[in-house]
PASE-301839 format. One record per residue: residue number from 0; residue in three letters; x, y, z of N, C-alpha, C in turn. Coordinates in steps of 0.2 Angstrom, whole numbers. Layout:
<nodes>
NODE   nr  rest   n_px   n_py   n_pz  ca_px  ca_py  ca_pz   c_px   c_py   c_pz
NODE  NUM   ALA      X      Y      Z      X      Y      Z      X      Y      Z
...
</nodes>
This chain:
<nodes>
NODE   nr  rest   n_px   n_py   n_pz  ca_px  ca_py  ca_pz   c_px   c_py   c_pz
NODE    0   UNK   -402    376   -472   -403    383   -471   -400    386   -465
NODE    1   UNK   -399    383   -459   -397    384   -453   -388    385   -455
NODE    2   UNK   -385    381   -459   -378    382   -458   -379    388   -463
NODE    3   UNK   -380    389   -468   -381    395   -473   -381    398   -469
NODE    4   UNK   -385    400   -464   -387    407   -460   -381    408   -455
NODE    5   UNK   -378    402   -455   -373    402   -449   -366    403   -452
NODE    6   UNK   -365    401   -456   -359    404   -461   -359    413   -465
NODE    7   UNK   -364    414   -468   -368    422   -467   -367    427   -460
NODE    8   UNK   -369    424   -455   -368    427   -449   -359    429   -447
NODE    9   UNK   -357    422   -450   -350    422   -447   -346    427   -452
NODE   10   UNK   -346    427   -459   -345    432   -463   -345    440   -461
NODE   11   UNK   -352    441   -459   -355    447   -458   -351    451   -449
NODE   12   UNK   -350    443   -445   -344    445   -438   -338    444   -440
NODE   13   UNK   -336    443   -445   -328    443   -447   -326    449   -448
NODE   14   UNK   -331    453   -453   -330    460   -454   -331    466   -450
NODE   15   UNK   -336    464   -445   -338    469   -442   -333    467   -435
NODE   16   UNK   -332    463   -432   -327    461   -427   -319    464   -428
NODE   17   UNK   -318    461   -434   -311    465   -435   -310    470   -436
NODE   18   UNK   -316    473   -439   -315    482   -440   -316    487   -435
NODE   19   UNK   -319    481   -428   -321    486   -422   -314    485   -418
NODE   20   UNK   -315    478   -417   -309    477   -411   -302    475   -411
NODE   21   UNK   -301    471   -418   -294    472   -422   -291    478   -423
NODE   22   UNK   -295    484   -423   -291    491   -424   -290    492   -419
NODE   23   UNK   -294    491   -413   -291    494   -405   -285    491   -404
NODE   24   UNK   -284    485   -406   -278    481   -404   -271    482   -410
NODE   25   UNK   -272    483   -414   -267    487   -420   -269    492   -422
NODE   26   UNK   -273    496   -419   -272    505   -421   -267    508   -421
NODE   27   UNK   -261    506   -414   -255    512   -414   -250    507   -419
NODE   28   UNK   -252    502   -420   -247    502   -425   -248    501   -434
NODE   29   UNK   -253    503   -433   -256    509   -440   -252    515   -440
NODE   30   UNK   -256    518   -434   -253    524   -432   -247    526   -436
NODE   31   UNK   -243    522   -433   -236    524   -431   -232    519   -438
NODE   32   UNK   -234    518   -442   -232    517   -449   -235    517   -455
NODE   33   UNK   -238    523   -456   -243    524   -461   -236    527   -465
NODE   34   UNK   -231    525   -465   -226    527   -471   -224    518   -474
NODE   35   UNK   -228    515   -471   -227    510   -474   -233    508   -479
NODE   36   UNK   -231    504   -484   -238    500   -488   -242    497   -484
NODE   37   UNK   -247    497   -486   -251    492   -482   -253    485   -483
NODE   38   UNK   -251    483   -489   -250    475   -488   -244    473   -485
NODE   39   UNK   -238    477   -483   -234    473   -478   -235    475   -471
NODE   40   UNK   -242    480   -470   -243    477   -463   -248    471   -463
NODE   41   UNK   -252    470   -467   -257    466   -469   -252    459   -468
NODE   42   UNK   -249    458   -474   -244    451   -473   -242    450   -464
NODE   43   UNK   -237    453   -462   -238    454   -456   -242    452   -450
NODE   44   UNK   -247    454   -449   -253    454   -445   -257    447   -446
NODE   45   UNK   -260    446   -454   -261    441   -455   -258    433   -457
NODE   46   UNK   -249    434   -453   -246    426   -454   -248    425   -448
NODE   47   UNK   -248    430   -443   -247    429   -436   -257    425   -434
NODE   48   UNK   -261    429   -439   -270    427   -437   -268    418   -439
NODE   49   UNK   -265    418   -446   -265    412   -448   -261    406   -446
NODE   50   UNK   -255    408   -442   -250    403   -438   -255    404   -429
NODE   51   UNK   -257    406   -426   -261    407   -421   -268    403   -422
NODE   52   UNK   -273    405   -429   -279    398   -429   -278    392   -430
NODE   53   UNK   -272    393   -435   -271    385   -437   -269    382   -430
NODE   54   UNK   -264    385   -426   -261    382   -420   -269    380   -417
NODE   55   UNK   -272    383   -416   -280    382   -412   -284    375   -415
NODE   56   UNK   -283    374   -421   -287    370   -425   -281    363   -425
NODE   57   UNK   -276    363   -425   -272    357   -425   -271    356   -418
NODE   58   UNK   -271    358   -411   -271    354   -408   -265    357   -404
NODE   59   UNK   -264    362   -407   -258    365   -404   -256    372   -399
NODE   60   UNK   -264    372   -397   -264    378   -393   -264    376   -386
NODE   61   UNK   -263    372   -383   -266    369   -377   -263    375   -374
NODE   62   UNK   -256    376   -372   -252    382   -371   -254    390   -369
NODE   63   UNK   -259    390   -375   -261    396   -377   -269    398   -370
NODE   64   UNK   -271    392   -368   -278    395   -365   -284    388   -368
NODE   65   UNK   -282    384   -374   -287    380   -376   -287    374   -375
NODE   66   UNK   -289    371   -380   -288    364   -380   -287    359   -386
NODE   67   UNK   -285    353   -386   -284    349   -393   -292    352   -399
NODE   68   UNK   -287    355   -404   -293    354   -411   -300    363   -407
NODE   69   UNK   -296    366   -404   -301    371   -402   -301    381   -406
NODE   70   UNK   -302    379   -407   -301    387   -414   -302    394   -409
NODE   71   UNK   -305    393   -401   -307    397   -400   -304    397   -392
NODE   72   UNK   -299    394   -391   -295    394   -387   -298    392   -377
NODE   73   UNK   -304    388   -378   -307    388   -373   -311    392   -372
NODE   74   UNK   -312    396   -374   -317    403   -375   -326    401   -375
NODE   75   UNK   -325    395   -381   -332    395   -382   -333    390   -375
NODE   76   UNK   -331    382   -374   -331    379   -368   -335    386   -362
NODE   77   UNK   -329    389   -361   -330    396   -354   -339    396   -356
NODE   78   UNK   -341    397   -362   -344    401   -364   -354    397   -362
NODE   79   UNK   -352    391   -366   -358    385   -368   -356    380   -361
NODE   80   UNK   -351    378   -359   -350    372   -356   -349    375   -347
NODE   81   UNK   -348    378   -346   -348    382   -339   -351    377   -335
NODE   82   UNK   -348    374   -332   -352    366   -325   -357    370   -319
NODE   83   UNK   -353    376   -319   -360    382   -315   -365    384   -317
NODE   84   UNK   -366    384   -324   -370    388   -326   -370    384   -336
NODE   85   UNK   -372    379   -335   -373    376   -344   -378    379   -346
NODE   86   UNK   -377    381   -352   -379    384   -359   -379    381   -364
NODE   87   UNK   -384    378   -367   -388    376   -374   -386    380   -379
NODE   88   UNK   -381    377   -385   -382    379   -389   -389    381   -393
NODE   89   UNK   -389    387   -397   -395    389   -398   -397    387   -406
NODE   90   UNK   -403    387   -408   -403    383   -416   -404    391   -419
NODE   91   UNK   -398    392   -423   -397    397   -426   -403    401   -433
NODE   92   UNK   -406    407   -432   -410    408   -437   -407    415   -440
NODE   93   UNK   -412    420   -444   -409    426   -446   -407    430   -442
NODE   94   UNK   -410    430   -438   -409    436   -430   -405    438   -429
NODE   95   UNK   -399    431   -428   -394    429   -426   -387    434   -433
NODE   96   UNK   -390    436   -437   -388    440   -441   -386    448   -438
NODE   97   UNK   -390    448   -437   -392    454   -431   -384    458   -429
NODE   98   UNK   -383    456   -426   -378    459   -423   -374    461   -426
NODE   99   UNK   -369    458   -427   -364    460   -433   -367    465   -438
NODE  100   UNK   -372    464   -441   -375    472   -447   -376    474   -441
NODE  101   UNK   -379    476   -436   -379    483   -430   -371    485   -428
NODE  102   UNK   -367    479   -427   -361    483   -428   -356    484   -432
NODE  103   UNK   -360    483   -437   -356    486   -447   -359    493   -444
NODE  104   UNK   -364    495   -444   -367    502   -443   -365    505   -437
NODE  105   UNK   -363    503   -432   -360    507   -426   -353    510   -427
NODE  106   UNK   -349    504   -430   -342    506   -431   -342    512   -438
NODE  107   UNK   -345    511   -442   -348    517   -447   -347    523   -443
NODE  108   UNK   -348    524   -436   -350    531   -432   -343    532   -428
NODE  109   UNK   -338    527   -429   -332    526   -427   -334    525   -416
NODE  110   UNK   -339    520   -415   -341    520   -410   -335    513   -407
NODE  111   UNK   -333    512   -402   -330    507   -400   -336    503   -395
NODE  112   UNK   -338    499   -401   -343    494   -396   -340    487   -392
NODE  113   UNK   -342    484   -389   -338    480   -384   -342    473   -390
NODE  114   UNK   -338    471   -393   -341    467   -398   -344    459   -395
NODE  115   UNK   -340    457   -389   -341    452   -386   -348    451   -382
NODE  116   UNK   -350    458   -379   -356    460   -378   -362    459   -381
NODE  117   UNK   -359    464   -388   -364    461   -391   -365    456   -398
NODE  118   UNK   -360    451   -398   -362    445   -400   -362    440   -397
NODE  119   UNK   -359    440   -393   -360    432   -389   -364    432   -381
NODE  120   UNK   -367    439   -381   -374    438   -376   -381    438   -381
NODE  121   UNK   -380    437   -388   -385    436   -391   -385    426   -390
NODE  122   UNK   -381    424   -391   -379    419   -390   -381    416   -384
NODE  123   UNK   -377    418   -379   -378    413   -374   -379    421   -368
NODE  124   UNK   -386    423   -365   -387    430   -363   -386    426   -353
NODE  125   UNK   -388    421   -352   -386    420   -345   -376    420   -342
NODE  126   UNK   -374    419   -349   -367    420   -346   -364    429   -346
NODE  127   UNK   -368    433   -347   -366    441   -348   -365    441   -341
NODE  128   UNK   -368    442   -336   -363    444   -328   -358    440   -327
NODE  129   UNK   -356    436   -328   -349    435   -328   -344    438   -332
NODE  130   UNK   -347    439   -340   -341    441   -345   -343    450   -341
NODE  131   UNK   -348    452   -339   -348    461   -338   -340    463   -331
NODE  132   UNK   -340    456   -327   -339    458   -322   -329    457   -324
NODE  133   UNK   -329    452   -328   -322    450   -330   -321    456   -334
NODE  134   UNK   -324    459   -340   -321    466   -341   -322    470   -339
NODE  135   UNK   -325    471   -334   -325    477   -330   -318    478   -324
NODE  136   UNK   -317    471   -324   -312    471   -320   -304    471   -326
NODE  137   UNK   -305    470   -331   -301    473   -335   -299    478   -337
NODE  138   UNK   -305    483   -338   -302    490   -336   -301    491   -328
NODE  139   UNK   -304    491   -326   -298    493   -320   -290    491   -318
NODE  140   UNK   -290    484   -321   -284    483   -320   -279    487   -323
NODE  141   UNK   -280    487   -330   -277    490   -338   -278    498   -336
NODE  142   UNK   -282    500   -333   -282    508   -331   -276    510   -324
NODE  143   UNK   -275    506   -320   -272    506   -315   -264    504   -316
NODE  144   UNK   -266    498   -322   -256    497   -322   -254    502   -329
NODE  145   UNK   -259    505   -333   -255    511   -336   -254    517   -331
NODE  146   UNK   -260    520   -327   -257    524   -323   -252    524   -318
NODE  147   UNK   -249    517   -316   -244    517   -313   -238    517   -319
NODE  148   UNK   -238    512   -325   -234    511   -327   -230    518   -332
NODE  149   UNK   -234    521   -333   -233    529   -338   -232    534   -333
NODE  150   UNK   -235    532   -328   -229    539   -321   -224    538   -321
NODE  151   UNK   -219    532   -321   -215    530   -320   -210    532   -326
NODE  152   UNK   -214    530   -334   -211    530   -340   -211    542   -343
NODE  153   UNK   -215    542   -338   -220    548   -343   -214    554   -344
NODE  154   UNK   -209    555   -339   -204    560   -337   -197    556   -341
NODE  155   UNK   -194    549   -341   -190    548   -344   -190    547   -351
NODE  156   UNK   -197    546   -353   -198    543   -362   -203    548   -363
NODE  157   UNK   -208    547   -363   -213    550   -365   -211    557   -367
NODE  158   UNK   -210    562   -362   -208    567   -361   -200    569   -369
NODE  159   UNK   -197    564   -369   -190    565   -372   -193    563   -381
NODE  160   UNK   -198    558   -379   -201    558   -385   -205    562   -391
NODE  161   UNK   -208    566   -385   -213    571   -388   -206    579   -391
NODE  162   UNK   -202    580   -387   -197    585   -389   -192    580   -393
NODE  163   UNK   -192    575   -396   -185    573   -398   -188    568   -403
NODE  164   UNK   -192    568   -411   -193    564   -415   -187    561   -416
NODE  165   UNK   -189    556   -418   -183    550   -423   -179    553   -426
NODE  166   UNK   -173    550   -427   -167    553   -434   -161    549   -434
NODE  167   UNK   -161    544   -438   -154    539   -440   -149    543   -437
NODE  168   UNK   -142    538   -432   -137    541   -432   -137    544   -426
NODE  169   UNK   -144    546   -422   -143    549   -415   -145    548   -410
NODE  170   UNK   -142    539   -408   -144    537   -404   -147    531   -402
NODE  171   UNK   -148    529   -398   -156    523   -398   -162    523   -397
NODE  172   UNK   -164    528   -395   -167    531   -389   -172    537   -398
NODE  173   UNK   -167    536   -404   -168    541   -409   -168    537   -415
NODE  174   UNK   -168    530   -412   -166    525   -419   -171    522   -421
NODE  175   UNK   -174    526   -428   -180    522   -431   -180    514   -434
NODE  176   UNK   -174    513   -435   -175    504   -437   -174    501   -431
NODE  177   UNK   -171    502   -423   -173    500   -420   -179    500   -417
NODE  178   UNK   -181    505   -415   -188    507   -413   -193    502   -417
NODE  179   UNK   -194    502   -425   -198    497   -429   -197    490   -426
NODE  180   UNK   -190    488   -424   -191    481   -424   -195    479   -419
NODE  181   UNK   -193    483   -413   -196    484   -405   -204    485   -405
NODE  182   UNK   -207    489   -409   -214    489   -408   -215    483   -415
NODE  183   UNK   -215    481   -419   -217    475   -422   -216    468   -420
NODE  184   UNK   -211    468   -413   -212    462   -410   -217    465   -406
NODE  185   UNK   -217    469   -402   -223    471   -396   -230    471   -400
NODE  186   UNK   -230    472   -407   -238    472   -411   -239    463   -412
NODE  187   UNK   -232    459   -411   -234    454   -412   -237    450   -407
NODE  188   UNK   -233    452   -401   -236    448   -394   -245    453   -393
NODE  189   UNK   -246    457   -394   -251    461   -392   -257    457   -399
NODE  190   UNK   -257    457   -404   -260    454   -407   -262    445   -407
NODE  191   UNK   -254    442   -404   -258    434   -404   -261    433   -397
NODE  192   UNK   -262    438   -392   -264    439   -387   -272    441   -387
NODE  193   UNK   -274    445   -392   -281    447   -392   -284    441   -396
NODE  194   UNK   -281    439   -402   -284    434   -405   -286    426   -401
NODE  195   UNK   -283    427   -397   -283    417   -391   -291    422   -387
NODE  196   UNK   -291    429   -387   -297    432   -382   -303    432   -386
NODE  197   UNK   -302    434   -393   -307    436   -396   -310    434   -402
NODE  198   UNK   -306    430   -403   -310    423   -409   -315    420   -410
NODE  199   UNK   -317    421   -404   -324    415   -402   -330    420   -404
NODE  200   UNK   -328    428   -402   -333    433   -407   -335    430   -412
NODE  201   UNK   -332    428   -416   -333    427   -423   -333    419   -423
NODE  202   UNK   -330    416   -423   -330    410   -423   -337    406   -421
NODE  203   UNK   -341    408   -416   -346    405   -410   -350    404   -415
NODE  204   UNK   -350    408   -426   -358    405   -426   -355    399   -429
NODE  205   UNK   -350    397   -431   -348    389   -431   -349    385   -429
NODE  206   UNK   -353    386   -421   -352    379   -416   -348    377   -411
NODE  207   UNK   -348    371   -410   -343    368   -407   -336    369   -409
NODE  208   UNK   -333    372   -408   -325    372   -411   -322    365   -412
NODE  209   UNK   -325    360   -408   -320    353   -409   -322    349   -413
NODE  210   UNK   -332    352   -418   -334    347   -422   -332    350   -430
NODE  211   UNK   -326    359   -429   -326    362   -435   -324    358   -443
NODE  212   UNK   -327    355   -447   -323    354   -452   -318    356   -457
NODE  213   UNK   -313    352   -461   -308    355   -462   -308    360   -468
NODE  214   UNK   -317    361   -472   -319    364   -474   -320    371   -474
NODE  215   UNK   -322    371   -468   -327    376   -463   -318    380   -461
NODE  216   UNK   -315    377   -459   -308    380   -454   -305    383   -460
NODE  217   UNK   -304    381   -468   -302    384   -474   -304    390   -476
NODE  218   UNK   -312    389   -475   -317    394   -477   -314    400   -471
NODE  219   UNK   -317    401   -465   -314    404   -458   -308    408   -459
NODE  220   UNK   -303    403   -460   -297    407   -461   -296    413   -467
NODE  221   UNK   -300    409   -474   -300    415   -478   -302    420   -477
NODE  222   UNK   -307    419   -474   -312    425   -474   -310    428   -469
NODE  223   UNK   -307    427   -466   -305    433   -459   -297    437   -461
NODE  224   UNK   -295    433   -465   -289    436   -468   -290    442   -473
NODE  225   UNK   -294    439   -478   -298    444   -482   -301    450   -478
NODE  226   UNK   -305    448   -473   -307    455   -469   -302    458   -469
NODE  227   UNK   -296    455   -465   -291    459   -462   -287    462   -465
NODE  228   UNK   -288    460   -472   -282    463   -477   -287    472   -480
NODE  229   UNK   -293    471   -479   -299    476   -482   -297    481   -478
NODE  230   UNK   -297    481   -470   -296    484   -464   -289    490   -465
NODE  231   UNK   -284    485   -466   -278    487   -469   -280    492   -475
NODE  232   UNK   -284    491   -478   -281    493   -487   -285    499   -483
NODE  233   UNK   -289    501   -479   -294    508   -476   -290    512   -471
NODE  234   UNK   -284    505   -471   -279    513   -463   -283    513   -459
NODE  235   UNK   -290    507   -457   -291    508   -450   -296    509   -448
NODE  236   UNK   -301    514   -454   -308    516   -453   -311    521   -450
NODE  237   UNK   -315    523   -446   -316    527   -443   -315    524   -434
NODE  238   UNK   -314    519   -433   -310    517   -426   -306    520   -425
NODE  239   UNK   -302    519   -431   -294    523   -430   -293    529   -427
NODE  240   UNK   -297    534   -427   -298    540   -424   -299    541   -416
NODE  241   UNK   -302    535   -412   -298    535   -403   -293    534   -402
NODE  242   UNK   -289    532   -408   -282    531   -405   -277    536   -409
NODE  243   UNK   -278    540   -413   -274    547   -417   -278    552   -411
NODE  244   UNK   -280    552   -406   -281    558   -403   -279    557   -399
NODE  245   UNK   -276    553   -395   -271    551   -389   -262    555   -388
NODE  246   UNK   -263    555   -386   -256    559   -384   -251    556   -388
NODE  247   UNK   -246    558   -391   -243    555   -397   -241    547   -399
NODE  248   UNK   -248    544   -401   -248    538   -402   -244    536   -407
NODE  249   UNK   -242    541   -413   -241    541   -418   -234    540   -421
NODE  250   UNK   -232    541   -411   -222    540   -412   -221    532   -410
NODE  251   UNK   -218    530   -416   -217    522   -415   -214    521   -410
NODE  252   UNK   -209    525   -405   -209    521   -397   -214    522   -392
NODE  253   UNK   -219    526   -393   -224    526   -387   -228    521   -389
NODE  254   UNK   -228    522   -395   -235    515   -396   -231    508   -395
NODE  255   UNK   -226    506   -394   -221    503   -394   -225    499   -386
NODE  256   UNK   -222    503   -382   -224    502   -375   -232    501   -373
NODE  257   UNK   -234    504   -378   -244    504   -376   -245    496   -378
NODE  258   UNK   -241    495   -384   -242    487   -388   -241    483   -380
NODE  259   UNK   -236    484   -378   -233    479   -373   -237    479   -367
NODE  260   UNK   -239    485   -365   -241    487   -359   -249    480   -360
NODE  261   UNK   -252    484   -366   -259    480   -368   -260    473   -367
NODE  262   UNK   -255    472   -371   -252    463   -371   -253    461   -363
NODE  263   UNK   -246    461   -361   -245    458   -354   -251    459   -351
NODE  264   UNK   -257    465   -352   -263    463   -346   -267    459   -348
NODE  265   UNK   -268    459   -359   -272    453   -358   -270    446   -356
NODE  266   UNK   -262    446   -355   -258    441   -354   -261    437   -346
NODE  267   UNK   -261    442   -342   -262    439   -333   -272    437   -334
NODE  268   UNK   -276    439   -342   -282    435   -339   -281    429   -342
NODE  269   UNK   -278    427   -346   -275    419   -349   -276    414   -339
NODE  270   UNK   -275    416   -337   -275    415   -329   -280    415   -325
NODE  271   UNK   -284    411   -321   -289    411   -316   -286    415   -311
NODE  272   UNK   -283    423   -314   -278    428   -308   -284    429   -304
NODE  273   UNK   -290    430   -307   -295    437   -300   -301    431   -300
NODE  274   UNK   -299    426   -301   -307    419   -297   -312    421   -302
NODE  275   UNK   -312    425   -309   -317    425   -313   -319    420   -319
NODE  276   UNK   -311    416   -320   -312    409   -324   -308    410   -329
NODE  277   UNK   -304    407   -332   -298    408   -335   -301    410   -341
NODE  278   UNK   -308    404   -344   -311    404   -351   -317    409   -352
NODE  279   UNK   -319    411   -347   -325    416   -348   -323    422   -351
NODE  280   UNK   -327    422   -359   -325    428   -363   -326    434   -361
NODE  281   UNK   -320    438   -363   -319    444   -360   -320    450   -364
NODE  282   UNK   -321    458   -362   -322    462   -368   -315    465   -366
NODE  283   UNK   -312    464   -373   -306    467   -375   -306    475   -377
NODE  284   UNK   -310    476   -378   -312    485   -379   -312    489   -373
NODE  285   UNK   -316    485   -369   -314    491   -361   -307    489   -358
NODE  286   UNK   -303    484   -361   -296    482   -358   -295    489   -363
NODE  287   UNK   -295    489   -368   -290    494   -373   -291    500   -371
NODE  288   UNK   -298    503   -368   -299    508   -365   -297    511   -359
NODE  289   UNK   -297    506   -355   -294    507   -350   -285    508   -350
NODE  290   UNK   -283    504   -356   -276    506   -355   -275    513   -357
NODE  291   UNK   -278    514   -364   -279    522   -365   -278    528   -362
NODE  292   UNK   -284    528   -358   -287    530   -353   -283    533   -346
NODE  293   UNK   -279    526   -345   -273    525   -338   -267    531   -339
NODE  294   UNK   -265    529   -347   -261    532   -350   -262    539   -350
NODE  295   UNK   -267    542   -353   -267    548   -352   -269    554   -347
NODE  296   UNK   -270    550   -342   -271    552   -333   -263    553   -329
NODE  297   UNK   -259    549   -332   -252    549   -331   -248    552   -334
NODE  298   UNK   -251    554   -340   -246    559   -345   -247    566   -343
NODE  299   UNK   -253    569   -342   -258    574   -341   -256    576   -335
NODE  300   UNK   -253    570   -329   -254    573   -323   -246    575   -320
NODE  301   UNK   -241    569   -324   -231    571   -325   -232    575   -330
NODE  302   UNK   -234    579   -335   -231    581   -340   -236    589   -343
NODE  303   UNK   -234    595   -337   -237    599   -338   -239    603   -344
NODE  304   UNK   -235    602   -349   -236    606   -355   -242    602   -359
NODE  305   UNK   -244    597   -357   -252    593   -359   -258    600   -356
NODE  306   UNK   -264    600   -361   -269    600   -359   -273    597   -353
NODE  307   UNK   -272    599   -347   -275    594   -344   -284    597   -345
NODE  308   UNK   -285    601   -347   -294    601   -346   -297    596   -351
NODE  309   UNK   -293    593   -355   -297    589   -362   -297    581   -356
NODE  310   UNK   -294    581   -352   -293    573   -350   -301    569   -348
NODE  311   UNK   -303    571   -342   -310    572   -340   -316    570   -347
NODE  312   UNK   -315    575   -351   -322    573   -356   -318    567   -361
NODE  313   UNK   -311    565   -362   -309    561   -365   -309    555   -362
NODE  314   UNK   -310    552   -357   -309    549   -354   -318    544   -353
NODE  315   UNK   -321    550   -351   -329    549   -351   -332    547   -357
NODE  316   UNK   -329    552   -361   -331    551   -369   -330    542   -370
NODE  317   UNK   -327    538   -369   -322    533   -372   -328    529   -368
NODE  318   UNK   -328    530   -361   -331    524   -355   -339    525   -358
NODE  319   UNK   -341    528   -361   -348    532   -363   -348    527   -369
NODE  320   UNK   -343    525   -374   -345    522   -379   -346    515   -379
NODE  321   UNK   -341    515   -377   -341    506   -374   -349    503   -369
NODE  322   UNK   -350    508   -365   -355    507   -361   -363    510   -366
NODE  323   UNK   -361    512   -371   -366    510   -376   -369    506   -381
NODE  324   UNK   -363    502   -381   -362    495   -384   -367    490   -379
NODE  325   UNK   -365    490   -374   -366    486   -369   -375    486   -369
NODE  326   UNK   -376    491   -368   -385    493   -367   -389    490   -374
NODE  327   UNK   -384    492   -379   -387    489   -386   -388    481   -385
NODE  328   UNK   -383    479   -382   -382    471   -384   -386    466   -381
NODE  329   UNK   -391    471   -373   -395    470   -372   -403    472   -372
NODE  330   UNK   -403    477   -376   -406    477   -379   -410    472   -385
NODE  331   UNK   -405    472   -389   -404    466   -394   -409    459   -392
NODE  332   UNK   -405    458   -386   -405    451   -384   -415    451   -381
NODE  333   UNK   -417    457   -378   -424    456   -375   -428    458   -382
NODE  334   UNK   -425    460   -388   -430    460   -397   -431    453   -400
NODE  335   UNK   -424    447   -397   -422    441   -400   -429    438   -395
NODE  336   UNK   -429    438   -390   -434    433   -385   -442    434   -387
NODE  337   UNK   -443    445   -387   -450    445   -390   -451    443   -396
NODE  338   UNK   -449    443   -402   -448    439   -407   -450    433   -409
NODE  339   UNK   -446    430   -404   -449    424   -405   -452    418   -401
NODE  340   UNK   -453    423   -397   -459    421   -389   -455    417   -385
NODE  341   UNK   -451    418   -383   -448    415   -377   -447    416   -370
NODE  342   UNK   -449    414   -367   -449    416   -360   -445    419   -355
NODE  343   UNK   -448    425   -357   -442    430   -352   -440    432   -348
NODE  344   UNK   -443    426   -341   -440    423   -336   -433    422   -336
NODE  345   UNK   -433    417   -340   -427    412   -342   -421    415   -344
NODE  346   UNK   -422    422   -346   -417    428   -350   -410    427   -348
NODE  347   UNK   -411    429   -340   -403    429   -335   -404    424   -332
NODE  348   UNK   -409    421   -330   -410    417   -322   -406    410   -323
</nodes>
């Protein structure tokens, strides 16, 4: 019954995971190809989910942030194995369902909930101040190097972008099949970069990652592909809508640069950079917020013909919803312990 309930759970985070946090990470390049079909973004997206697990599961990700035969890149290790701080895997029951339908239901409201928040502090609730403090310092990093980085870009591109759409024949700068290949390699580095981060979301009601069977890793893949193709066939859901109201996300060379910009920051936490722990799972959604966010403070603040009175409420709006998720997942976590009388000492200490 325990694995039943554990494969159901994982089902039930495949779909609500990818539909919340997959879309932060390929929304501008929805965006910015919605003249395309959506099974060849789908193929796309999904060789890259499928060459990236497998890599995790054969033994081939060391490179990547994990280890031999590890599906979740080190993540879960950071997560259960921590030498400062060990955490008991928990004996899985319906509860444990829980989260995933709470955020089938949230993303319904197009809310961007921190999904690491709240499914892997249901899990293991003593390691949240370490993952709060790594994403916290995520957005500001990701808030900080888009506002440096878009000052810089906002008067020579941004600006020539917004007065000068694409059109074969005029240029590079005006070249739609260049511009595509450029943002499709940048969806690709920005994508197998969130996936080595946020696998373990979904993955963690599996277990150990190093005892998964090659049944279990067959089932996994399908079903996360299947989600992803669903995602695709909807254009995005109602997630998709924080990132259509950004300042022209919708022109395949800005999003181009946001792909890149996004990647490279998840890239430097692959790193022990700021002494928070290479493997301690991170929220990917206040990284994408923050870059957002960085972005539009810079565009707003070089590029007078913006609105600058909308930045302020859009800005809070965004940190407001993440920081929603957050309160829910602990929330959650103090209904799991009364429930089923656990000592709620133990909670954080």
């Amino acid at each position: 019954m325990e694995s039943v309930i554990a494969l159901l759970g994982f089902s039930l985070a495949a779909y609500s995971v990818v539909g919340n946090d997959s879309i932060q990470t390929l929304g501008t390049f929805l965006t910015s190809n919605e003249d395309k079909p959506w099974w060849l973004l789908w193929l796309f997206a999904g060789g890259i989910m499928a060459v990236v697990v497998t890599m995790g599961y054969m033994g081939l990700g060391e490179h990547l942030g994990g280890k031999g035969g590890d599906l979740t890149f080190g993540k879960f290790a950071g997560l259960f194995q921590d030498p400062d701080n060990p955490i008991a895997y928990p004996k899985i029951s319906f509860w444990y369902v829980l989260p995933p339908l709470v955020l089938l239901g949230i993303t319904r409201l197009g809310i961007p909930v921190s999904t690491t928040f709240l499914v892997l502090t249901f899990f293991a609730p003593k390691a949240l101040p370490k993952m709060l403090v790594k994403s916290l310092g995520g957005y500001g990093v990701a808030f900080l190097f888009a506002i440096a980085a878009f000052m810089v870009l906002s008067r020579l591109t941004e600006r020539y972008f917004l007065n000068n759409p694409m059109e074969e024949g005029r240029g590079p700068l005006r070249s739609k099949r260049l511009w595509t290949v450029l943002q499709w390699m940048a969806t690709g580095f920005l994508w197998s970069q969130w996936l080595t981060q946020d696998l373990v979301n979904i993955l963690v009601y599996l277990g150990d990652p190093a005892d998964v069977q090659p049944w279990k890793f067959g089932f996994a893949l399908t079903v996360l592909l299947v989600m992803l193709g669903y995602i695709f066939y909807q254009r995005g859901g109602e997630i998709q809508k924080i990132v259509r109201v950004k300042t022209n996300t919708a022109d395949i060379r800005s999003a181009t640069f946001i792909d890149l910009f996004y990647g490279l920051v998840l890239l430097t936490f692959k790193f022990d950079t700021f002494g928070i722990g290479a493997k301690v799972p991170m929220s990917t959604t206040w990284v994408f917020l923050g870059m957002l966010a960085g972005r539009e403070v810079a565009l707003r603040l070089r590029l007078h013909e913006l609105d600058r009175s909308k930045l302020t409420p859009m800005v809070l709006g965004d940190l407001g919803k993440a920081t929603l998720g957050l309160v829910i997942s602990i929330l959650l976590v103090f209904l799991l312990y009364l429930v089923e009388g656990r000592e709620m000492g133990a909670l954080f200490g």
